[in-house]
C-alpha positions in Angstrom: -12.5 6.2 23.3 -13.2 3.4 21.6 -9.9 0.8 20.4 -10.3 -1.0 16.8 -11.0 -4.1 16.1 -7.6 -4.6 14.4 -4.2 -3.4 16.4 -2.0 -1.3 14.2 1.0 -2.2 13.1 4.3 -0.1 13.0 6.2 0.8 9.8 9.2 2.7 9.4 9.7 5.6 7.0 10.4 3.3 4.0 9.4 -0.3 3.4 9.6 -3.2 1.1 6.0 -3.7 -0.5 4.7 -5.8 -3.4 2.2 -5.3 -6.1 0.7 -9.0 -6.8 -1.6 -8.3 -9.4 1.3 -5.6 -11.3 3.8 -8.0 -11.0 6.4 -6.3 -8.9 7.8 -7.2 -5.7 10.0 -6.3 -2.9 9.5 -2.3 -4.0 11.1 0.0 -1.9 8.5 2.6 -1.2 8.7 5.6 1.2 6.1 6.5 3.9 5.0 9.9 3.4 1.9 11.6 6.0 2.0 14.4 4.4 0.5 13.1 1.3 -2.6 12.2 1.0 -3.0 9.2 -1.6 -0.2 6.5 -2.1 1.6 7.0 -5.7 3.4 5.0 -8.1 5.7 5.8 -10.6 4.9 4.9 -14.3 5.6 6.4 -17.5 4.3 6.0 -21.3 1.1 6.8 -20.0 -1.8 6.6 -22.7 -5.2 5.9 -22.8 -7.3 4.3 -25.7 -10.7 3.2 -26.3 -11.2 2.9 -22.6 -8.5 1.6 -22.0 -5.3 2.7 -20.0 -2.0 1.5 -20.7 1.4 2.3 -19.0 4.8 0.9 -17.9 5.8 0.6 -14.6 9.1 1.8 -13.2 12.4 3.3 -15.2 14.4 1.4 -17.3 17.3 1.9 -15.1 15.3 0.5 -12.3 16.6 -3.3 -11.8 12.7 -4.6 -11.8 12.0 -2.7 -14.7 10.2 -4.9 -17.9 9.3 -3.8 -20.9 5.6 -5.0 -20.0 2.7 -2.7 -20.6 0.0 -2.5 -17.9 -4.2 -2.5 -18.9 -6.9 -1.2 -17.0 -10.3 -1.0 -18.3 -11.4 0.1 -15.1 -9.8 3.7 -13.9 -10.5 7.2 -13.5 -8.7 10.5 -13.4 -8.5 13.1 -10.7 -6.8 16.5 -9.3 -4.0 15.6 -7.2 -1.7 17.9 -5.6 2.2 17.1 -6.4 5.0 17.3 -4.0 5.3 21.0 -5.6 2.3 22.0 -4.1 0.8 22.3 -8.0 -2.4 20.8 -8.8 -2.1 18.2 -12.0 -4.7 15.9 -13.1 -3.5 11.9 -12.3 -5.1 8.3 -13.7 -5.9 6.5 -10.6 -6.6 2.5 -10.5 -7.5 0.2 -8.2 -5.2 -3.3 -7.2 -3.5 -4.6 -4.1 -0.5 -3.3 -2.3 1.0 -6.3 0.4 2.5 -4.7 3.0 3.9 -7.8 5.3 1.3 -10.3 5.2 -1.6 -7.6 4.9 -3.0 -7.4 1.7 -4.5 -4.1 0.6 -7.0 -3.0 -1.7 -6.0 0.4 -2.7 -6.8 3.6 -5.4 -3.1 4.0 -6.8 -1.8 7.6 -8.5 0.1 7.1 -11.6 2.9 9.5 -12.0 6.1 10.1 -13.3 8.4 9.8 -10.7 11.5 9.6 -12.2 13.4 12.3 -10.3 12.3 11.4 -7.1 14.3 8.7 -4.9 11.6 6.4 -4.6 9.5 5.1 -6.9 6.8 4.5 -4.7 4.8 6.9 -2.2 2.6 5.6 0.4 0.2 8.7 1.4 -2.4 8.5 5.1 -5.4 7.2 2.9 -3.5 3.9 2.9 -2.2 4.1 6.6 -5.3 5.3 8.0 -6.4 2.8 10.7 -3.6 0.3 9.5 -0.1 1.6 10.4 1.8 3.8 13.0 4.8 5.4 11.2 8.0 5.4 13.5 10.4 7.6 11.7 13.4 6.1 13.1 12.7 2.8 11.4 13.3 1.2 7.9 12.0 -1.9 6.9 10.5 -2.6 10.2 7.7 -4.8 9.0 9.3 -8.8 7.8 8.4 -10.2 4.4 5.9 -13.0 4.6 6.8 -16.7 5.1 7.3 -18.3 1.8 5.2 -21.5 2.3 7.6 -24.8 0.8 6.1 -26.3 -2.1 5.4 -30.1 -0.9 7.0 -32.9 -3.3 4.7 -35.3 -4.4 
């Protein structure tokens, strides 16, 4: 059997992740293997002209902002929900930093807004990355914040 280039790292069942390019950081996200893709929980979903707007989060959420998301670039597919029912998502693409690893990822949008956490991290994204340990939360440190040098 043949190792990968790249040793997996181990995450616990939930973990603090950021979305650079969305704006939000230190998320608390859960680790879920039995889904397949890795969603996020938006609502005021609408698309127009080709383009797809939405807001991120709840506005009971303490990161929440009244800012609406664009994407020109998006599509929509079949996903099955956590009820087992099949309903028809918008999927984008943009970068989920899990640690120091940056990720470039195909995100559901959903409304999450009964569920716990507002993001779920599905095997697509884990797939040659992670190990999940179970037992564990937060395992994986937040980056280094690099000091701004004074002039």
């Amino acid at each position: 059997m043949m190792q990968s280039a790249k040793a997996k790292q181990t995450i616990g069942r939930r973990e603090l992740i950021d979305f650079p390019e969305l704006g939000l950081f230190n998320i608390t996200a859960k680790v879920d293997t039995g889904a397949y893709t890795t969603a996020l929980h938006c609502h005021d979903i609408r698309e127009e002209n080709g383009i797809l707007y939405f807001k991120l989060l709840d506005p009971s959420h303490p990161d929440y902002t009244e800012k609406e998301q664009q994407f020109s670039s998006y599509f929509q597919k079949e996903i099955k929900n956590s009820f087992g029912e099949m309903e028809k998502r918008y999927i984008i693409k943009t970068v989920i930093k899990i640690g120091r690893r940056r990720i470039n990822s195909l995100i559901s949008l959903t409304d999450r807004g009964t569920m716990r956490y507002p993001v779920l991290i599905g095997r697509k994204l884990l797939k040659k990355r992670f190990v999940v340990d179970v037992s564990l939360l937060n395992n994986i440190p937040p980056p280094i914040k690099k000091k701004k040098s004074k002039p």
